[in-house]
N, C-alpha and C positions, 0 to 999 in steps of 0.2 A: 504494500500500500504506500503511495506516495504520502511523503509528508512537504504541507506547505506553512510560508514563514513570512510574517511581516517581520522586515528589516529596518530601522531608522537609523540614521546616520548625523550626527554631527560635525562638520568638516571646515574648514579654516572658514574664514568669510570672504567671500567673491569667486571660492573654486567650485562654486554648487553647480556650474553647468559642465566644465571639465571634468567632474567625480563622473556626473551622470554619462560622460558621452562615455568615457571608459569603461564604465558599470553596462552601457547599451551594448557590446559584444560577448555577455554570457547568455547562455540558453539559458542556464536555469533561471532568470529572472522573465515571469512572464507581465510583470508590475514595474514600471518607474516612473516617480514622481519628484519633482524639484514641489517641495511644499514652504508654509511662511511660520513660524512660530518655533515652540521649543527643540525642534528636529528640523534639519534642512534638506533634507532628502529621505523617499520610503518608498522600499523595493520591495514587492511581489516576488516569491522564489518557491519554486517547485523541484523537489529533488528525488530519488527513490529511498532513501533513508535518512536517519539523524544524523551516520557519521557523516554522510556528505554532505548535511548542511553545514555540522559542524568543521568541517575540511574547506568547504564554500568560504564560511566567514572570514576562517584565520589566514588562510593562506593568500585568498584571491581578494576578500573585497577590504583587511585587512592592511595591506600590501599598497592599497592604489595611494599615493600620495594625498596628501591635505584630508584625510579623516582620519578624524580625531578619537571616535569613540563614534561603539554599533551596540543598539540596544534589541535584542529578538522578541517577538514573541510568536511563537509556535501556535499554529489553528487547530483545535480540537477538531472543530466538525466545518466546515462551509457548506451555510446554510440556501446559498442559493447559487 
């Protein structure tokens, strides 16, 4: 069963559209959003397991320059 993941991103100020275009060449993100408030970016990411969400975050979205801190939260069920 796939597991899916909202992603938010806190990332330097003025690189939110640079995160995103690098963030736009993984599959597993089928969500991106440059949003205004406490997070400046939240990604949709669909994977076949945990550890490769887990493997996703650290390695890849981790990695990209000017983010700062990634906060997950895991979807129990999607309801629609």
């Amino acid at each position: 069963m796939a597991v899916f993941a909202y992603i938010f991103l806190t990332v330097t100020s003025g690189s939110e559209r640079d995160v995103c275009e690098k963030l736009s060449n993984y599959e597993e993100i089928v969500e991106l959003n440059e949003v205004y408030g406490e997070y400046d970016v939240i990604l949709g990411v669909q994977v076949e397991e945990l550890e490769s969400l887990d493997r996703f975050i650290t390695e890849e979205v981790r990695s990209i320059p000017n983010v700062i801190l990634t906060y997950t939260m895991i979807v129990a069920r999607r309801c629609k």
